[in-house]
mmCIF file of the N, C-alpha and C atoms, coordinates in Angstrom:
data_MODEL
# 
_entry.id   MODEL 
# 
loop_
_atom_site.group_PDB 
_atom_site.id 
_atom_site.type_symbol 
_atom_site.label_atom_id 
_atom_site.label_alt_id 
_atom_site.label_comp_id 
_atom_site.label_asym_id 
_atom_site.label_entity_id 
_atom_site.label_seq_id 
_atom_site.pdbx_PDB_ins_code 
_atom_site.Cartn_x 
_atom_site.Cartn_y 
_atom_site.Cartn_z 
_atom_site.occupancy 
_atom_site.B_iso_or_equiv 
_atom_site.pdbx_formal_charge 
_atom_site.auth_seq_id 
_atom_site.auth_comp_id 
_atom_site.auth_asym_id 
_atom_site.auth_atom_id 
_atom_site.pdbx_PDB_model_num 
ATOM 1   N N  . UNK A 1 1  ? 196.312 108.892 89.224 1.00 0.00 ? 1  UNK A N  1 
ATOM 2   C CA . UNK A 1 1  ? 195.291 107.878 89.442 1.00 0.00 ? 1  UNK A CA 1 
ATOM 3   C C  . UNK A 1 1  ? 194.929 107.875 90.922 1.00 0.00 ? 1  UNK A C  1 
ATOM 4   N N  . UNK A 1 2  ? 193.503 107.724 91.274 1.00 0.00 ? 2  UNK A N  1 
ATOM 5   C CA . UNK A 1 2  ? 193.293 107.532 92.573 1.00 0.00 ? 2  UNK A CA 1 
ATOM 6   C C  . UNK A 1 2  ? 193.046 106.301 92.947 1.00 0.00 ? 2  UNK A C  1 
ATOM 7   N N  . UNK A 1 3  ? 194.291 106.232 94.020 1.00 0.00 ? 3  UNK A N  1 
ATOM 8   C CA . UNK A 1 3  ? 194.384 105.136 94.782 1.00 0.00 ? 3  UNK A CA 1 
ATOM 9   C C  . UNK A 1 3  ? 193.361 103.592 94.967 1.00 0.00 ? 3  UNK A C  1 
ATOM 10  N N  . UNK A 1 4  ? 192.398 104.689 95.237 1.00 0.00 ? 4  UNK A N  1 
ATOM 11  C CA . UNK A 1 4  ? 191.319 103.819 96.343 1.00 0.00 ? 4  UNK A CA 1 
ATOM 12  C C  . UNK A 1 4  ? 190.627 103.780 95.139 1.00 0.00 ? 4  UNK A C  1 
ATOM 13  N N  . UNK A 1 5  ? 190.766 103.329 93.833 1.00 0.00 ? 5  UNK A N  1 
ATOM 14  C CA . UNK A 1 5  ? 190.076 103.000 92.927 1.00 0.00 ? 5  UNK A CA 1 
ATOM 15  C C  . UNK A 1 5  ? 190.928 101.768 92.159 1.00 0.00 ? 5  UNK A C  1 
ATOM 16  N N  . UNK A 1 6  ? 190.438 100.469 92.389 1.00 0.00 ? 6  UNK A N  1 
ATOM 17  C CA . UNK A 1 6  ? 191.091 99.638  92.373 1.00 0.00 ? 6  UNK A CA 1 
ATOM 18  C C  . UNK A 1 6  ? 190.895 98.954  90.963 1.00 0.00 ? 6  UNK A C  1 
ATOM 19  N N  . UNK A 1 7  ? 191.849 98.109  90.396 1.00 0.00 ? 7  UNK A N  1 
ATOM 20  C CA . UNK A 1 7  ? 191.664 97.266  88.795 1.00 0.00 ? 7  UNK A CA 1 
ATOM 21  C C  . UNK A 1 7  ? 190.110 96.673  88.586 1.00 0.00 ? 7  UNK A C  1 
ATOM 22  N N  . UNK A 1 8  ? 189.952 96.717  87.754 1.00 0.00 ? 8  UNK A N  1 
ATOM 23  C CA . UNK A 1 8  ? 188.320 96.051  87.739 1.00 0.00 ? 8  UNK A CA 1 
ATOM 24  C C  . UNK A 1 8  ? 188.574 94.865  87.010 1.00 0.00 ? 8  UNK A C  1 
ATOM 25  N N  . UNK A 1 9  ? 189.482 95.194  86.220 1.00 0.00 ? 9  UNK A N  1 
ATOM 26  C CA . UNK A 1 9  ? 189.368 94.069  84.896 1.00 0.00 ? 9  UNK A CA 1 
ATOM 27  C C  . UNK A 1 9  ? 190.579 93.089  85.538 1.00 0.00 ? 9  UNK A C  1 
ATOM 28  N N  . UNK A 1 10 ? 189.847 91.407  85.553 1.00 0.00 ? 10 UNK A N  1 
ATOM 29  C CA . UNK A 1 10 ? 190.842 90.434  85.738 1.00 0.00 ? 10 UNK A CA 1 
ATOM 30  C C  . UNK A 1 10 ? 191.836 90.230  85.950 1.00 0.00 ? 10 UNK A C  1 
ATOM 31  N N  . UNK A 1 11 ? 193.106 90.264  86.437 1.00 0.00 ? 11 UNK A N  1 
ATOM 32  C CA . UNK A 1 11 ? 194.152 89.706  85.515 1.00 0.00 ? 11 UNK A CA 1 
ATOM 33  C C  . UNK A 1 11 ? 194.353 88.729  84.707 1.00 0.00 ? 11 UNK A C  1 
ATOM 34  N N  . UNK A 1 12 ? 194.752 88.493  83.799 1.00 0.00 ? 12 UNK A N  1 
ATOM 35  C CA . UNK A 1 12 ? 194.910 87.379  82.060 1.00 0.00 ? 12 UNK A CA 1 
ATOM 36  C C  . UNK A 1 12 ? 195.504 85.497  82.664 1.00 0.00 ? 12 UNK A C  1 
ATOM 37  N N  . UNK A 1 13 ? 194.473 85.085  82.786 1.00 0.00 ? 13 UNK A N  1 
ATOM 38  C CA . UNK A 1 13 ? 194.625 83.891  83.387 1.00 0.00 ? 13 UNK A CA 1 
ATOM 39  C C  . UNK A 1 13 ? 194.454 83.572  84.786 1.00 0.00 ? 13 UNK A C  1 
ATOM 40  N N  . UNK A 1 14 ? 193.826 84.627  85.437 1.00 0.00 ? 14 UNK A N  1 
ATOM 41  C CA . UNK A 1 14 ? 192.891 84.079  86.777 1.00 0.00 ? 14 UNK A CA 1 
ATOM 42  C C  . UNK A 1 14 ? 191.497 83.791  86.587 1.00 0.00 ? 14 UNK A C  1 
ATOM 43  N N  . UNK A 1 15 ? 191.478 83.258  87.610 1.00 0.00 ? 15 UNK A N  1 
ATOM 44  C CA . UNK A 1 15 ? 190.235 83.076  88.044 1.00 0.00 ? 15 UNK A CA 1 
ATOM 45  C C  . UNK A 1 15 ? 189.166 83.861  88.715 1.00 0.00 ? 15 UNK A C  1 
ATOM 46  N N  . UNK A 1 16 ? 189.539 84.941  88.245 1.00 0.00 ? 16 UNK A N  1 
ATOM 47  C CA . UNK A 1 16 ? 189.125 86.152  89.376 1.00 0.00 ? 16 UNK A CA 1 
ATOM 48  C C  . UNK A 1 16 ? 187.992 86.218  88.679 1.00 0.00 ? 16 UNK A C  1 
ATOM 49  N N  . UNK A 1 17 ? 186.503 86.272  89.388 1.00 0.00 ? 17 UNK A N  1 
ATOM 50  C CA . UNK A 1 17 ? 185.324 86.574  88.527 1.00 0.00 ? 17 UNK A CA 1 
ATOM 51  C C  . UNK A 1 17 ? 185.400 88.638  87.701 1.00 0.00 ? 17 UNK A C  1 
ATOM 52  N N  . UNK A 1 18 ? 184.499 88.780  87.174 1.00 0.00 ? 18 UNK A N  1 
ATOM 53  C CA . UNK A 1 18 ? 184.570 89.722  86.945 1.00 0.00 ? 18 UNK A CA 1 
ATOM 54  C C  . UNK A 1 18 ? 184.026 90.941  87.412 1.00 0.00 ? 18 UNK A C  1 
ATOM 55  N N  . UNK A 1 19 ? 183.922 92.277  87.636 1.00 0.00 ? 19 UNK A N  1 
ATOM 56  C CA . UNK A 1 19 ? 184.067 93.045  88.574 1.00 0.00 ? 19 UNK A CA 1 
ATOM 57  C C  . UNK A 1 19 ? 182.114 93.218  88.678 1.00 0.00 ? 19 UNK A C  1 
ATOM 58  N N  . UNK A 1 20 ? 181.642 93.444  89.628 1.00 0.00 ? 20 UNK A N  1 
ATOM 59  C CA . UNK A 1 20 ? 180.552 93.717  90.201 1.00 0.00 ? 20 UNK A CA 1 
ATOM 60  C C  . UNK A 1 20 ? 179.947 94.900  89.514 1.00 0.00 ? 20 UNK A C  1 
ATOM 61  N N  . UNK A 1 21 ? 178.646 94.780  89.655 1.00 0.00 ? 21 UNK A N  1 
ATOM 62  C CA . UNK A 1 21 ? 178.149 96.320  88.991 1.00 0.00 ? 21 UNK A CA 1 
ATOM 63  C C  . UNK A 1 21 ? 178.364 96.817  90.423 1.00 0.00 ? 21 UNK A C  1 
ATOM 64  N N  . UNK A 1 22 ? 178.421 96.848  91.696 1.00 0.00 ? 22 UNK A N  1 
ATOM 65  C CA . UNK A 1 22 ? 178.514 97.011  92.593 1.00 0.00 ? 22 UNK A CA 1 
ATOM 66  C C  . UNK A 1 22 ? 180.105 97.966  92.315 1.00 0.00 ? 22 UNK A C  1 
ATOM 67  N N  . UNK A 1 23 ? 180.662 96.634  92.026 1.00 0.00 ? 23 UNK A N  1 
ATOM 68  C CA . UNK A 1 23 ? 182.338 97.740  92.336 1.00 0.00 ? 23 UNK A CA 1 
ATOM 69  C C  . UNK A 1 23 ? 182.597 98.845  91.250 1.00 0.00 ? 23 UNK A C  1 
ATOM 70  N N  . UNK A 1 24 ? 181.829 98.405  89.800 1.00 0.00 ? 24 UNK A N  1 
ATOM 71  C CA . UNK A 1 24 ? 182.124 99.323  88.981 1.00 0.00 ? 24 UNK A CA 1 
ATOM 72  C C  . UNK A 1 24 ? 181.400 100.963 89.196 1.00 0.00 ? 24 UNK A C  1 
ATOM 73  N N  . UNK A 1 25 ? 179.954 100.661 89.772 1.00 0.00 ? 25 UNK A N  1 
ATOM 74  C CA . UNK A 1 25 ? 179.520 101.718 90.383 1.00 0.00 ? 25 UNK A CA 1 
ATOM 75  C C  . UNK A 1 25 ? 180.402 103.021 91.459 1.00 0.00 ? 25 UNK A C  1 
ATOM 76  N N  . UNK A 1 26 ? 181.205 101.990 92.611 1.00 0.00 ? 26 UNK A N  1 
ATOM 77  C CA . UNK A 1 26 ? 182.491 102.359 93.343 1.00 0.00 ? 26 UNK A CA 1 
ATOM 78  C C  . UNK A 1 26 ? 183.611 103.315 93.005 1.00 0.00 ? 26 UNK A C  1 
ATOM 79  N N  . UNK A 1 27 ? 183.600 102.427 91.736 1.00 0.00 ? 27 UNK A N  1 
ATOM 80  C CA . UNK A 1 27 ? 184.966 103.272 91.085 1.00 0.00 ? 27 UNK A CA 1 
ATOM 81  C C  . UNK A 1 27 ? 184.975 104.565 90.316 1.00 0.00 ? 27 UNK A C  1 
ATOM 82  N N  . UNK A 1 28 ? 183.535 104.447 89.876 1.00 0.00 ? 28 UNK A N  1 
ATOM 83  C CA . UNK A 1 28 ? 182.835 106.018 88.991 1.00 0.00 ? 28 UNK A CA 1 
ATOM 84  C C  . UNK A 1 28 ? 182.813 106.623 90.243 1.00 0.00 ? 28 UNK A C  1 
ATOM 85  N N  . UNK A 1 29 ? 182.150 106.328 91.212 1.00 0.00 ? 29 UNK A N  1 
ATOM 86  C CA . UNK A 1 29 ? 182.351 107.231 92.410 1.00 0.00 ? 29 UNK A CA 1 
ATOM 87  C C  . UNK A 1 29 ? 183.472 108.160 92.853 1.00 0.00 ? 29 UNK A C  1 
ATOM 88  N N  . UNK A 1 30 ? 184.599 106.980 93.133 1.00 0.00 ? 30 UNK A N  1 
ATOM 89  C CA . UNK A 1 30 ? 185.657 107.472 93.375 1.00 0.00 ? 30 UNK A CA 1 
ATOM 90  C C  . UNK A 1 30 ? 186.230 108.594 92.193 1.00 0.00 ? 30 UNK A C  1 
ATOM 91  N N  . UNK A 1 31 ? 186.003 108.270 91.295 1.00 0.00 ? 31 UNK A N  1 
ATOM 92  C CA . UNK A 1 31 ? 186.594 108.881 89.804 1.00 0.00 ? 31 UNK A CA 1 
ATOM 93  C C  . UNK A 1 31 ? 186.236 110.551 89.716 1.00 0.00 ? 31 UNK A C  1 
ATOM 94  N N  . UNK A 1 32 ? 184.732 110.316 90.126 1.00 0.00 ? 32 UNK A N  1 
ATOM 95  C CA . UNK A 1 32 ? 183.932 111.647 90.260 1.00 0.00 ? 32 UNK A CA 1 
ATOM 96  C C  . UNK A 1 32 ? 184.525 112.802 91.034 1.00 0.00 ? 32 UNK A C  1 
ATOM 97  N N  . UNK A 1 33 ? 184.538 111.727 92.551 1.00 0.00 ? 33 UNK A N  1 
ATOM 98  C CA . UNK A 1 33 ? 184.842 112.654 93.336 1.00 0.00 ? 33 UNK A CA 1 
ATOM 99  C C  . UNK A 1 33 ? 186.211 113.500 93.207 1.00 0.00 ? 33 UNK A C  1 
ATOM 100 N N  . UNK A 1 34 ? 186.907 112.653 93.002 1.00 0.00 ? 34 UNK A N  1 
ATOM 101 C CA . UNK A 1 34 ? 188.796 112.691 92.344 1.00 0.00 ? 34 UNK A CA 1 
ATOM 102 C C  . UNK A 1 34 ? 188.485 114.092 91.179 1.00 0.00 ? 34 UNK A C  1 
ATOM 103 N N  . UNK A 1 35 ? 188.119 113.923 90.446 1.00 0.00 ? 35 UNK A N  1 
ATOM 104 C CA . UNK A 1 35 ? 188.054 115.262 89.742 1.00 0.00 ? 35 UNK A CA 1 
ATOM 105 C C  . UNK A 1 35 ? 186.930 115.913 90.236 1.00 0.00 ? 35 UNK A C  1 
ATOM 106 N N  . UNK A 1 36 ? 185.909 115.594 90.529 1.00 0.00 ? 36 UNK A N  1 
ATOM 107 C CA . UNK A 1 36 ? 185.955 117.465 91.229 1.00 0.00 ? 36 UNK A CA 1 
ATOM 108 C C  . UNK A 1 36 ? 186.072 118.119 92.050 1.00 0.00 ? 36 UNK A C  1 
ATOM 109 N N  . UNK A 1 37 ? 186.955 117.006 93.197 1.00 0.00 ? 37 UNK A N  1 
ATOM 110 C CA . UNK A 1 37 ? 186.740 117.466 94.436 1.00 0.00 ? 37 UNK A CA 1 
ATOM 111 C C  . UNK A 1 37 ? 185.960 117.987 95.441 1.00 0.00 ? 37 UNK A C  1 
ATOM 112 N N  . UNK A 1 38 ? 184.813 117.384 95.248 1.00 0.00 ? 38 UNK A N  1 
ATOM 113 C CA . UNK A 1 38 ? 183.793 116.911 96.303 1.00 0.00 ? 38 UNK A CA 1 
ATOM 114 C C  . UNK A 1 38 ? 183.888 115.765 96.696 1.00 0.00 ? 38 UNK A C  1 
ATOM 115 N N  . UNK A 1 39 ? 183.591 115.469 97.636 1.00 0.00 ? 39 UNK A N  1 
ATOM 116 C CA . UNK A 1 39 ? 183.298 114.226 98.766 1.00 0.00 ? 39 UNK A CA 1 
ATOM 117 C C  . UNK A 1 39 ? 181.551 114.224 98.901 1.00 0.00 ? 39 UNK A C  1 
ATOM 118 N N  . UNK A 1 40 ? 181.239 114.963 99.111 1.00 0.00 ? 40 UNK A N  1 
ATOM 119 C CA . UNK A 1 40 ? 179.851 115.382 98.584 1.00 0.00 ? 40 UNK A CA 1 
ATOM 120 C C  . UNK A 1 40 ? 179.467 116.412 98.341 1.00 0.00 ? 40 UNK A C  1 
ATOM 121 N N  . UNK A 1 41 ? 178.734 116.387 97.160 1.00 0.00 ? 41 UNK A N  1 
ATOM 122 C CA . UNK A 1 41 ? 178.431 117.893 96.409 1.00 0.00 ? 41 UNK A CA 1 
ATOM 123 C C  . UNK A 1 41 ? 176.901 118.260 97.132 1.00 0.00 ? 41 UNK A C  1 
ATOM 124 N N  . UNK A 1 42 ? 177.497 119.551 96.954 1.00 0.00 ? 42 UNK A N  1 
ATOM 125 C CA . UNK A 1 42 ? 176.232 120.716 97.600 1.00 0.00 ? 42 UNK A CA 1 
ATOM 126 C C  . UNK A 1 42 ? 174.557 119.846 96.637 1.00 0.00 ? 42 UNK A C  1 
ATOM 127 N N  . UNK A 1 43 ? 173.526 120.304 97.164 1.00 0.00 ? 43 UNK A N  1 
ATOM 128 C CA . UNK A 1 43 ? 172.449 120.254 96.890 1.00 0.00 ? 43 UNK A CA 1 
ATOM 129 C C  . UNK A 1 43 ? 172.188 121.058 95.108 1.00 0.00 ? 43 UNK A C  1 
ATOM 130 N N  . UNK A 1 44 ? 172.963 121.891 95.167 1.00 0.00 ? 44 UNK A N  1 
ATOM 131 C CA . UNK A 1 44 ? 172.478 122.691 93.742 1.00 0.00 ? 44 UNK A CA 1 
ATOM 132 C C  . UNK A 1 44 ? 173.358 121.694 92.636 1.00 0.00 ? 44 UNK A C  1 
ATOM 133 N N  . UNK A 1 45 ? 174.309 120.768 93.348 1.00 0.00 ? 45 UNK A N  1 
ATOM 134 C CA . UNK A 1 45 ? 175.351 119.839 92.246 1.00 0.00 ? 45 UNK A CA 1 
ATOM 135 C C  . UNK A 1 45 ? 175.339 118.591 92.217 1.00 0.00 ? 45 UNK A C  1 
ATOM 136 N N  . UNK A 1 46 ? 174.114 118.562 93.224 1.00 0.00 ? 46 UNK A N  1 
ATOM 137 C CA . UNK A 1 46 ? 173.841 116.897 93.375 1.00 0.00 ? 46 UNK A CA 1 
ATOM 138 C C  . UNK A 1 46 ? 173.644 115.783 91.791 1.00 0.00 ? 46 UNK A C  1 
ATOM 139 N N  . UNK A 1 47 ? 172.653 116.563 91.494 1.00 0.00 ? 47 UNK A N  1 
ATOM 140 C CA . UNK A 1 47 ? 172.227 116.286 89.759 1.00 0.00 ? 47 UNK A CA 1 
ATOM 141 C C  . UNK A 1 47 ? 173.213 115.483 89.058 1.00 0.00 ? 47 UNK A C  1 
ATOM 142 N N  . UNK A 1 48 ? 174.343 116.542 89.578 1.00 0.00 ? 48 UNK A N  1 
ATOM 143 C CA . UNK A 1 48 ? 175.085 116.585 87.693 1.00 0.00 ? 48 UNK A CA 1 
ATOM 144 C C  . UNK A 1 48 ? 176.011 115.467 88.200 1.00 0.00 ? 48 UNK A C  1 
ATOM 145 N N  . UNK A 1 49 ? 176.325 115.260 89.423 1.00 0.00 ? 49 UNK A N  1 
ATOM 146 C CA . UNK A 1 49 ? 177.389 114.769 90.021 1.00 0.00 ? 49 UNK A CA 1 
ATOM 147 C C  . UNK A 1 49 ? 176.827 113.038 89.702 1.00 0.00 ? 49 UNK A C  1 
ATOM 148 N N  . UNK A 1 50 ? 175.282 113.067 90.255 1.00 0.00 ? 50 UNK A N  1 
ATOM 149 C CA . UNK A 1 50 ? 174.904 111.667 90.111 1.00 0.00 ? 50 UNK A CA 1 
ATOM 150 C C  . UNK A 1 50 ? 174.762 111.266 88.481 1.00 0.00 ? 50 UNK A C  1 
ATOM 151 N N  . UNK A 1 51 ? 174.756 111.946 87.716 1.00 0.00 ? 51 UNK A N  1 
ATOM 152 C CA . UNK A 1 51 ? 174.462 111.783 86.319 1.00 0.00 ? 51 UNK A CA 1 
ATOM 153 C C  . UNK A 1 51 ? 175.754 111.379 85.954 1.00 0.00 ? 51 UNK A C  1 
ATOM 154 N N  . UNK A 1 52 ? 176.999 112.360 86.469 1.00 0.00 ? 52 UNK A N  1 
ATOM 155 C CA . UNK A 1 52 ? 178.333 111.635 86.235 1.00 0.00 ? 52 UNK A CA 1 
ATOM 156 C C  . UNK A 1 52 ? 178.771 110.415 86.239 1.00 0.00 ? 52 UNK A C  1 
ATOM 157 N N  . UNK A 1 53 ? 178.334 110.319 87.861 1.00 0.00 ? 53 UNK A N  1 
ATOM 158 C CA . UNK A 1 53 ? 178.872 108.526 88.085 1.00 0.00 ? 53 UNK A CA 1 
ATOM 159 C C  . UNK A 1 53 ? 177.861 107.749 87.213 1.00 0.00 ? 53 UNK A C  1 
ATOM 160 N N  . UNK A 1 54 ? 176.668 108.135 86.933 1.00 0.00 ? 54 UNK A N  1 
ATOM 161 C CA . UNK A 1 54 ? 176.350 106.271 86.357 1.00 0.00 ? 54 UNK A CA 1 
ATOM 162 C C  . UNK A 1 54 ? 176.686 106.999 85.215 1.00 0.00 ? 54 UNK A C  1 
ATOM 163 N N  . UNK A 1 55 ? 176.878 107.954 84.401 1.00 0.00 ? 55 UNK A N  1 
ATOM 164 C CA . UNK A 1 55 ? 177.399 107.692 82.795 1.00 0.00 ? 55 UNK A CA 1 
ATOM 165 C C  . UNK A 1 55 ? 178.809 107.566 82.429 1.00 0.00 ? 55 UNK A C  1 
ATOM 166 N N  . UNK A 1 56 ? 179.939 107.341 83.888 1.00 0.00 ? 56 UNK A N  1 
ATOM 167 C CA . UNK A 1 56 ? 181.152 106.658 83.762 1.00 0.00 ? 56 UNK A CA 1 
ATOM 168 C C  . UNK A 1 56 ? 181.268 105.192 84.136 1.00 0.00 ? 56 UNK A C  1 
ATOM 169 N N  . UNK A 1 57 ? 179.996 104.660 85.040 1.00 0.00 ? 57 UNK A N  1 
ATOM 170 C CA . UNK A 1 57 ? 179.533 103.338 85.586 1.00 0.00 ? 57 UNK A CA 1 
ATOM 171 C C  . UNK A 1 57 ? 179.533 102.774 83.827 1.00 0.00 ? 57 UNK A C  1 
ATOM 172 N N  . UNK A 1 58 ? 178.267 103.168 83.685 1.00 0.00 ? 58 UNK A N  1 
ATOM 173 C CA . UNK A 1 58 ? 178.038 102.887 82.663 1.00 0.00 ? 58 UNK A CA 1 
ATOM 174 C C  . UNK A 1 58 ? 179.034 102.766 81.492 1.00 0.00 ? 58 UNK A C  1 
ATOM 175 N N  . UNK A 1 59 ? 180.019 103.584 80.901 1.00 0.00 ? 59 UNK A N  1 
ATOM 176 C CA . UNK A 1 59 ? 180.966 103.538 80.176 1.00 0.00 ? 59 UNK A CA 1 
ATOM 177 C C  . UNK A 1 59 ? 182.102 103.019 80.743 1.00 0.00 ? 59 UNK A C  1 
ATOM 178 N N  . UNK A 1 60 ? 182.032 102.811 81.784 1.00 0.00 ? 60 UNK A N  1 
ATOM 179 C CA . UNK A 1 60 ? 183.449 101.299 82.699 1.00 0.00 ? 60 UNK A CA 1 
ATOM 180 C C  . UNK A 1 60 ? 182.800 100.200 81.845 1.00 0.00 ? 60 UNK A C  1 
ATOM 181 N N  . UNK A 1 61 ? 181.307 99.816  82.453 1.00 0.00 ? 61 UNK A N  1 
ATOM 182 C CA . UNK A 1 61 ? 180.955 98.668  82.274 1.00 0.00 ? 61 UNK A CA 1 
ATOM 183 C C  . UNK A 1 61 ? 181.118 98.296  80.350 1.00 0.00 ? 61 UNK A C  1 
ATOM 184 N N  . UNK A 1 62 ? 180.735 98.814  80.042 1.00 0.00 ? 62 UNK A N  1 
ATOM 185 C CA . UNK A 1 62 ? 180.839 98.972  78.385 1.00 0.00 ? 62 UNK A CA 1 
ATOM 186 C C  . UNK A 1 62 ? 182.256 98.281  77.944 1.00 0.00 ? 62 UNK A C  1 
ATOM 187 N N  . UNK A 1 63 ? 183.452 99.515  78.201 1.00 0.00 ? 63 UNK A N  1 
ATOM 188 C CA . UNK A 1 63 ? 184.826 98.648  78.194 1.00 0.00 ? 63 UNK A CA 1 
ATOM 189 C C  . UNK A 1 63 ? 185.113 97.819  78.819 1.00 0.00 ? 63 UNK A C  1 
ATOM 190 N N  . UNK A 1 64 ? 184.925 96.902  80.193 1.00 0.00 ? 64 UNK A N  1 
ATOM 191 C CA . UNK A 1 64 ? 185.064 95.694  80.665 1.00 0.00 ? 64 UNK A CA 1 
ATOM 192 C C  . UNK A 1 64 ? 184.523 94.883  79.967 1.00 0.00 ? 64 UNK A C  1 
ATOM 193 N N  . UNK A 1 65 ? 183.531 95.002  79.327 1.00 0.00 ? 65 UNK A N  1 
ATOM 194 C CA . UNK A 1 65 ? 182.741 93.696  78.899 1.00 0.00 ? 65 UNK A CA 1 
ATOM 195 C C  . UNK A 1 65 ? 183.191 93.637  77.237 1.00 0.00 ? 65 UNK A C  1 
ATOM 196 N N  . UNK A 1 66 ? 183.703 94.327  76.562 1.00 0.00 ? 66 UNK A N  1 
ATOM 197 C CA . UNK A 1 66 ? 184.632 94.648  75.366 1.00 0.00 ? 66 UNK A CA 1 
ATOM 198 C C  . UNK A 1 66 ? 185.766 94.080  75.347 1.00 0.00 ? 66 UNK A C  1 
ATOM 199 N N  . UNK A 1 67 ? 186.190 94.157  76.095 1.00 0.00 ? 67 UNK A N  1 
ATOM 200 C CA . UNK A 1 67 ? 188.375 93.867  76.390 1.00 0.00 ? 67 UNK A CA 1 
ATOM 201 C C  . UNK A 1 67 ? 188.248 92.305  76.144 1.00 0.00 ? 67 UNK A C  1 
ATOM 202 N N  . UNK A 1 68 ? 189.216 92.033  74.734 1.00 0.00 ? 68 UNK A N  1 
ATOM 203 C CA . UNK A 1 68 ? 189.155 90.738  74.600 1.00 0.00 ? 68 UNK A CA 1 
ATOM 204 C C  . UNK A 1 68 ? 190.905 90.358  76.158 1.00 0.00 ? 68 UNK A C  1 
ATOM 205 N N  . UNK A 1 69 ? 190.246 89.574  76.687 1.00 0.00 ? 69 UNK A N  1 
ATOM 206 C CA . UNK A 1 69 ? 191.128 88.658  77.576 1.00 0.00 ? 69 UNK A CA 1 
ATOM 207 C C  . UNK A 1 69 ? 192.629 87.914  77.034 1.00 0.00 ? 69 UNK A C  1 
ATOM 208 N N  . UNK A 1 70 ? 193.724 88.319  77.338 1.00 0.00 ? 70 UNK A N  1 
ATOM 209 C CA . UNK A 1 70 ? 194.737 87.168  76.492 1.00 0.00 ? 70 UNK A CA 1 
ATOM 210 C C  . UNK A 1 70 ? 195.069 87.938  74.897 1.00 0.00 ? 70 UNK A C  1 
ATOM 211 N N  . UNK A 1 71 ? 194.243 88.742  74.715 1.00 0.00 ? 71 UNK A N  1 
ATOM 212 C CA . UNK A 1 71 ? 194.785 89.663  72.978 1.00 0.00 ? 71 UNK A CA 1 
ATOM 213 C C  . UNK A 1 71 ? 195.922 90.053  73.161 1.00 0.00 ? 71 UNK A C  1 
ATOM 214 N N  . UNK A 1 72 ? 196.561 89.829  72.337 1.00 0.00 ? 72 UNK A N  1 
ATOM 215 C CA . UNK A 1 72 ? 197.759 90.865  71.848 1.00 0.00 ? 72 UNK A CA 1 
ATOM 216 C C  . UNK A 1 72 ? 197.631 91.227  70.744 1.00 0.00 ? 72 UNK A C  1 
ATOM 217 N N  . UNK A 1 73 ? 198.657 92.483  70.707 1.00 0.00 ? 73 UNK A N  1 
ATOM 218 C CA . UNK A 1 73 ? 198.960 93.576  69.987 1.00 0.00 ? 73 UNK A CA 1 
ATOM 219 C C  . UNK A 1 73 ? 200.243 93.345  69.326 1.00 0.00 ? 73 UNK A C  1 
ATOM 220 N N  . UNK A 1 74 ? 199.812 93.949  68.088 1.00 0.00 ? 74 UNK A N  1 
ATOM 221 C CA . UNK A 1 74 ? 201.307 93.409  66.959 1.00 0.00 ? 74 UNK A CA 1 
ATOM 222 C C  . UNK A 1 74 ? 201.842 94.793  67.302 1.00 0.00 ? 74 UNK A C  1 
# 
């Protein structure tokens, strides 16, 4: 797991609002870069790289807003 990619989702009985499209954007970032090892991709990989992060943005945000809070599991 990379580090500098921090919990998004609450912890179960705070008050913590819920994570930013801002931070969830952040964390696809980080995620991206983490596997492919770019920090920034060349011009010919720019594309695919930005298509990455928002369709893991996008699929963060999906499961955050899914996760029932307080569920348990039998």
């Amino acid at each position: 797991m990379c580090r500098s990619i921090k919990r998004l989702r609450p912890a179960a009985g705070s008050n913590d609002p819920p994570a930013s499209r801002e931070e969830v954007e952040a964390a696809a970032l980080q995620f991206v870069r983490k596997v492919s090892g770019f920090q920034r991709p060349s011009p010919a990989n720019s594309a695919v790289f930005e298509a990455s992060v928002a369709e893991i943005a996008t699929t963060s945000a999906r499961l955050l807003a899914a996760l029932q809070m307080g569920a348990r599991t039998r």
